[in-house]
C-alpha positions as CSV (number, residue, x, y, z in Angstrom):
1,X,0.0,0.0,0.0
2,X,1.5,3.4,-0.8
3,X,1.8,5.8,2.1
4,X,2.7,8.9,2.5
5,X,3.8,10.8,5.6
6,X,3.6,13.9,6.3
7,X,5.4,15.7,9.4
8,X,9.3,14.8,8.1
9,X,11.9,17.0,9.2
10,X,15.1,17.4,8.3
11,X,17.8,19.8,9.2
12,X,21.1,21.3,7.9
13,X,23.7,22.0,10.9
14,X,25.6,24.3,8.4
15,X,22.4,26.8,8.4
16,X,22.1,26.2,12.2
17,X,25.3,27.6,12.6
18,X,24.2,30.8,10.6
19,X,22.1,31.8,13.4
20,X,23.6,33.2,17.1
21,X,23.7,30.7,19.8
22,X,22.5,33.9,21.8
23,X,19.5,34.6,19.6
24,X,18.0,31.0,19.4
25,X,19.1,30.6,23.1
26,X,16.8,33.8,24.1
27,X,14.3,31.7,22.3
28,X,14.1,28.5,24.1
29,X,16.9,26.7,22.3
30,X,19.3,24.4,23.8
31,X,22.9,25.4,23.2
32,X,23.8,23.5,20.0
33,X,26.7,20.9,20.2
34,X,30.0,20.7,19.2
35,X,28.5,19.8,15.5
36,X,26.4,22.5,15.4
37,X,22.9,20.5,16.3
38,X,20.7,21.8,19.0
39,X,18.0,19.0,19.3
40,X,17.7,15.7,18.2
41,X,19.1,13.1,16.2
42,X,21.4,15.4,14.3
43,X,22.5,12.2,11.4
44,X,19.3,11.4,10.8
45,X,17.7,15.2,10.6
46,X,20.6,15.9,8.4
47,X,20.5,13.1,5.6
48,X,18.6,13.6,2.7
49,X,19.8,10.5,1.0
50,X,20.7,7.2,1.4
51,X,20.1,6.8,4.8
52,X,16.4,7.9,4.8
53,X,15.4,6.4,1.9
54,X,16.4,3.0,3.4
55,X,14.9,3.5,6.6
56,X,11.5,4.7,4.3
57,X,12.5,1.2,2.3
58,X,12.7,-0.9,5.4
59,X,9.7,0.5,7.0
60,X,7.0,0.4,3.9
61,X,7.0,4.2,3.5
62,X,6.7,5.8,0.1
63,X,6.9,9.6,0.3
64,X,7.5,11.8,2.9
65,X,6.4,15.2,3.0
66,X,9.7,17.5,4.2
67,X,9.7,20.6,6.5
68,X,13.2,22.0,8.1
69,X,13.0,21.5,11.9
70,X,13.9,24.4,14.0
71,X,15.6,26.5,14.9
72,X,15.1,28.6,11.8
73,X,14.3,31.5,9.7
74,X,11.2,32.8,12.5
75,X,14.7,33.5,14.9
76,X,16.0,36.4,12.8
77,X,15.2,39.9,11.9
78,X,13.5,41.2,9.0
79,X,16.6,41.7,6.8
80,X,17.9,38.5,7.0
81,X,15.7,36.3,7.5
82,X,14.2,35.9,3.9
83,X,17.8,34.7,2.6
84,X,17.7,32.5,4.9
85,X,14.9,31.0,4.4
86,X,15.9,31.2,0.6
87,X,18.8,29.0,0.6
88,X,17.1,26.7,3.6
89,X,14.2,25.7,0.6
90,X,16.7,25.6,-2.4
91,X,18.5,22.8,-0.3
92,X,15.0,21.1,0.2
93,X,14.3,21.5,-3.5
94,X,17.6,20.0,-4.7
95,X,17.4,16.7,-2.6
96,X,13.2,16.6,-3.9
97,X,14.3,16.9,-7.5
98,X,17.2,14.3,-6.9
99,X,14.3,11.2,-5.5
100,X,10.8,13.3,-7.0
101,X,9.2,9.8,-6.5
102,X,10.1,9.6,-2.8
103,X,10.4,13.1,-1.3
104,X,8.8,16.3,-1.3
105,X,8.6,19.6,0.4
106,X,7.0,22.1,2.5
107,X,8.3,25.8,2.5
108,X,10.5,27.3,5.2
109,X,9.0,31.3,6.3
110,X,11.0,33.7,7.1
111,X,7.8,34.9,9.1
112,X,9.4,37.9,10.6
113,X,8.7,39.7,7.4
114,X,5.2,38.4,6.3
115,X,5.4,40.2,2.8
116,X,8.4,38.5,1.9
117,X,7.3,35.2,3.3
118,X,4.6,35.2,1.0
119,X,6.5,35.6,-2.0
120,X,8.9,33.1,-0.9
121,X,5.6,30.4,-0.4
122,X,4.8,31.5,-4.0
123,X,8.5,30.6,-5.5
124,X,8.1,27.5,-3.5
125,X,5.0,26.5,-4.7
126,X,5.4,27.5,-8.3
127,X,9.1,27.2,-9.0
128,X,10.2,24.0,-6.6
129,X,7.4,22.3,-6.5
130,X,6.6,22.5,-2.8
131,X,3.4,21.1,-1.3
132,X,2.7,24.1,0.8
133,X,4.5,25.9,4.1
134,X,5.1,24.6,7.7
135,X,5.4,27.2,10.2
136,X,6.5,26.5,13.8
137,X,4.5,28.1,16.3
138,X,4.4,31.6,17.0
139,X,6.4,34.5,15.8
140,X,7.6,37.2,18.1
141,X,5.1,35.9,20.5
142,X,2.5,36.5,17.9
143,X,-0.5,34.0,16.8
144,X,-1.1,33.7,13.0
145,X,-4.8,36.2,13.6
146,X,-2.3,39.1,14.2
147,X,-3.0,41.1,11.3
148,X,0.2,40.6,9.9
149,X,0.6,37.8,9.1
150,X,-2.3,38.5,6.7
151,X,0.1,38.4,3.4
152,X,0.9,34.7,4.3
153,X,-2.7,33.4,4.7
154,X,-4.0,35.1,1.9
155,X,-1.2,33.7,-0.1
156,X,-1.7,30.3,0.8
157,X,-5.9,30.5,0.3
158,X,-4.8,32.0,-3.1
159,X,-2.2,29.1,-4.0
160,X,-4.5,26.7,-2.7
161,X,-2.0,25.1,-0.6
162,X,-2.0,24.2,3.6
163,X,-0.2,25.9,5.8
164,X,1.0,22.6,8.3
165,X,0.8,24.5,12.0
166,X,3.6,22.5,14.0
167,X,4.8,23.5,17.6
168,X,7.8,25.9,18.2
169,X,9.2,26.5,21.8
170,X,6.8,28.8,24.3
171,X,7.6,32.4,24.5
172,X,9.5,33.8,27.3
173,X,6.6,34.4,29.5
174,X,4.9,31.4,29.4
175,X,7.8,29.5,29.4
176,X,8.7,31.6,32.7
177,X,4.7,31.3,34.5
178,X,4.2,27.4,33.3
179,X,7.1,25.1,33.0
180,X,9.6,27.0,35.4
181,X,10.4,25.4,39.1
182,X,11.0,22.1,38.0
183,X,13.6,19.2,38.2
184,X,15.6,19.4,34.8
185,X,14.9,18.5,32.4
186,X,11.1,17.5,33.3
187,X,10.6,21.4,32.8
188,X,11.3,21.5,29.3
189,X,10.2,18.4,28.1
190,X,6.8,19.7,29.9
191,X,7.1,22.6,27.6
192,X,7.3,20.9,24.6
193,X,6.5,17.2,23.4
194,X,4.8,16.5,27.7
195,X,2.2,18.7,26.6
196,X,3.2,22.5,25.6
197,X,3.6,22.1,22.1
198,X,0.1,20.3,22.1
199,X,-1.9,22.7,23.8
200,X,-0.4,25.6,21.9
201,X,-1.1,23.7,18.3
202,X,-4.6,24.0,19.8
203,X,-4.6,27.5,20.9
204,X,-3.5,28.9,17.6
205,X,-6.3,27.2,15.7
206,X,-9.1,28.5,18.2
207,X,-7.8,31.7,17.8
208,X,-7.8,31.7,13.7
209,X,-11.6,30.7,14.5
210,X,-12.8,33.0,17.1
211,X,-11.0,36.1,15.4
212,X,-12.5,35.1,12.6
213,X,-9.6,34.7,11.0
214,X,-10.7,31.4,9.1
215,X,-14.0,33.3,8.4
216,X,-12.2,35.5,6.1
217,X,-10.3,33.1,4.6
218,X,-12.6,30.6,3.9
219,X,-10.4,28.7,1.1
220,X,-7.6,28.7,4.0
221,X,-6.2,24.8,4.7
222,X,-4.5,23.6,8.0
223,X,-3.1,20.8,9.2
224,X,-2.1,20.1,12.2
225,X,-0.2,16.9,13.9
226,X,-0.1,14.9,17.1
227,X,-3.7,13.6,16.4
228,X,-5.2,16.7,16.7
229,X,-3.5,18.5,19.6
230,X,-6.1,17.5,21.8
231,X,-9.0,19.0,19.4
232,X,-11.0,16.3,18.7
233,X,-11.7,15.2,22.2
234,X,-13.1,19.1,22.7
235,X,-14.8,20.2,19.9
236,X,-18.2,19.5,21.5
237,X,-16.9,21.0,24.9
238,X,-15.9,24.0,22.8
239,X,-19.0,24.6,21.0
240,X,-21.4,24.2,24.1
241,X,-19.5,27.4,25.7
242,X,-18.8,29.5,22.8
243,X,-22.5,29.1,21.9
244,X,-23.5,33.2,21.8
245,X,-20.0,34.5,21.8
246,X,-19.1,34.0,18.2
247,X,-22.6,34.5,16.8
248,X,-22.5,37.9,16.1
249,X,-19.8,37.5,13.8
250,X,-19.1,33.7,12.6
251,X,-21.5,32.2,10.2
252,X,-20.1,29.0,11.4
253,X,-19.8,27.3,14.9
254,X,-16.4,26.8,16.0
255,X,-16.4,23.2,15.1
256,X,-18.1,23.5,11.9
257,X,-15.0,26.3,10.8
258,X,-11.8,23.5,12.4
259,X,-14.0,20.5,10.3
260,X,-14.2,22.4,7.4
261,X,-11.0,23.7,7.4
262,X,-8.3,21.7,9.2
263,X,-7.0,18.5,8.7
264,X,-5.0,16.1,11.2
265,X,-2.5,13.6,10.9
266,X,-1.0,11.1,13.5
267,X,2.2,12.7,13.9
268,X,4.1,11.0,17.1
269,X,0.8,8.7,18.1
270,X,0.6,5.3,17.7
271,X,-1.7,4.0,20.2
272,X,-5.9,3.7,19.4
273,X,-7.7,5.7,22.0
274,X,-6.4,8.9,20.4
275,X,-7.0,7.6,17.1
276,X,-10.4,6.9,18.1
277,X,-11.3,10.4,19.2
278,X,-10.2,11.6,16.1
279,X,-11.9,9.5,13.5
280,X,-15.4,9.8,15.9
281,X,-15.0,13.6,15.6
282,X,-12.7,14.3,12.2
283,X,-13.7,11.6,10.5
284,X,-11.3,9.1,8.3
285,X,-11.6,12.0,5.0
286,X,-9.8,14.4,7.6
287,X,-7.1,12.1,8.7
288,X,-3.5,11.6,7.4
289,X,-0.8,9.9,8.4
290,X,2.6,11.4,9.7
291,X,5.6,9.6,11.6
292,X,7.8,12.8,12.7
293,X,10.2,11.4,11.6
294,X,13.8,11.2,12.9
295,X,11.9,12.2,16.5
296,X,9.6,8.8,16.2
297,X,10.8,5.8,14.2
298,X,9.4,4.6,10.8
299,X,8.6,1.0,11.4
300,X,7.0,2.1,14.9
301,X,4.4,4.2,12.8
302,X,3.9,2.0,9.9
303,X,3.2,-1.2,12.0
304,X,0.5,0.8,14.1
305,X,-1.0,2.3,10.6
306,X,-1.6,-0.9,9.7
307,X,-3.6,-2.2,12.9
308,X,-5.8,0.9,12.6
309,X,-9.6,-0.7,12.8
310,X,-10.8,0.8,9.6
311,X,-11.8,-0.3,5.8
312,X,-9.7,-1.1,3.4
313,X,-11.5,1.9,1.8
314,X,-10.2,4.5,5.0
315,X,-7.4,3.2,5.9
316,X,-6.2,3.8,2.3
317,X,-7.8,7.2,2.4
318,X,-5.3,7.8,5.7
319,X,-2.5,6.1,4.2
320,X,-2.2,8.2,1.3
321,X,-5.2,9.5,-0.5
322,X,-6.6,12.3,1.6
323,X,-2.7,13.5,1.7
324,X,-2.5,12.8,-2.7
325,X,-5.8,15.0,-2.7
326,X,-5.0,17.6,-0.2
327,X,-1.2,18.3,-1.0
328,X,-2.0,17.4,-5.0
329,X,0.7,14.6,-4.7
């Protein structure tokens, strides 16, 4: 069965090093290494050859989807972040045209200048190929409803192509009121993949809803990871107490505007209760399939795909076809 993931990072610790220790550790960021990698498994994130596609070999995996993990362009100014984002996608686009069959990409934004950013998702889109744009969390401690980021999503409604909304690292403050006063490193993991990064997912997409943001972009796609972020398991719960709030201004409840609008994949979750809050509330058309990949392992996420209690008919939707129709694959 072909399947295609979706949330597959990769990262180069040459453009890591082009951005201050200083900067990215104001941000949340580990200090990097002697190599140059801040987080993770730096081999893996770094090889867009041989060594994934025989890991996506051994594991049944026919595509994956590609998005630079962090940190990245959304850490510097409005001067130079654009270049960088710039040579981060031309890399992308050189290891996608080198295996088109087996990889493909999602635009890196330099989101601290939203004009630019826009453009850029346009060359991506129309000149590499890309599938779309992943952006990591907030900017500047800024949600995607702040009004400037309004180049980007208009952009993206007129390309037809999702914006993926992954999790970057908590701003200062929250950081500071939430996750401080712990053992380390129980603190930040709590911050991140414990929970942070999940509720925050979940937070930006309410508030593209109740500020209407999704209203005016009604051709607007999302996707989000992790199952969900915890959505599906609230969407009832969070129209019963918005019920009056929103009325005056949304022609849609809040649920109808996520179901309409956002799609999930599995990303990191490979165990069924979550699954099965999802596909009660999201249904199988609105599900994809993602490993986060190097974070979760291959074989770990293809084996659970494939005990998912579904059709043939869904299950291949999941596997592969809402993504081919979605992402035009």
């Amino acid at each position: 069965m072909r399947i295609v993931a979706l949330e597959e990072h990769f990262c180069s610790p040459d453009m890591v090093r082009r951005i201050s220790p200083d900067v990215a550790a104001a941000r949340g960021w580990p200090r990097p290494a002697a190599d140059g990698s801040v987080m993770g498994p730096t081999a893996q994130l770094a090889d867009l050859g041989a060594g994934r596609l025989a890991d996506m070999d051994a594991s049944g995996l026919t595509v994956q989807v590609l998005s630079a993990s962090g940190p990245g362009a959304e850490l510097l100014d409005a001067a130079s972040g654009p270049g960088f984002a710039r040579d981060y996608n031309n890399m992308l686009a050189a290891a996608v045209a080198a295996q088109p069959d087996r990889l493909a990409g999602f635009a890196h934004m330099p989101m601290t200048a939203p004009e630019a950013a826009a453009d850029e998702l346009e060359r991506c889109v129309r000149d590499l190929g890309f599938k779309g744009a992943l952006i990591n969390g907030t900017t500047n401690d800024l949600f995607l409803d702040h009004p400037s980021f309004e180049p980007i999503l208009a952009r993206a409604a007129a390309l037809d192509v999702p914006i993926y909304l992954h999790p970057g690292l908590p701003p200062q403050a929250v950081r500071e009121a939430y996750y401080s006063g712990l053992p380390h490193p129980a603190g930040f993991v709590l911050s991140i993949a414990g929970w942070g990064w999940h509720s925050e997912v979940a937070m930006h997409v309410l508030r593209l809803v109740v500020s209407g943001t999704l209203e005016r972009h009604r051709g607007l796609k999302l996707i989000i990871g992790h199952m969900g972020e915890g959505l599906p398991m609230m969407l009832t719960r969070v129209d019963d107490v918005f019920t009056g709030a929103t009325k005056s201004y949304l022609s849609r409840s809040v649920s109808e505007t996520i179901l309409e609008q956002v799609w999930i994949t599995n990303s990191g979750f490979f165990s069924l209760p979550p699954f099965l809050a999802a596909i009660a509330s999201f249904g199988a058309d609105r599900i994809m399939f993602s490993v986060d990949y190097p974070y979760s392992p291959n074989k770990r996420a293809t084996d659970y795909l494939n005990t998912l209690p579904v059709s043939p008919a869904d299950l291949a939707k999941i596997a592969h076809g809402n993504a081919d129709a979605l992402l035009k694959l």
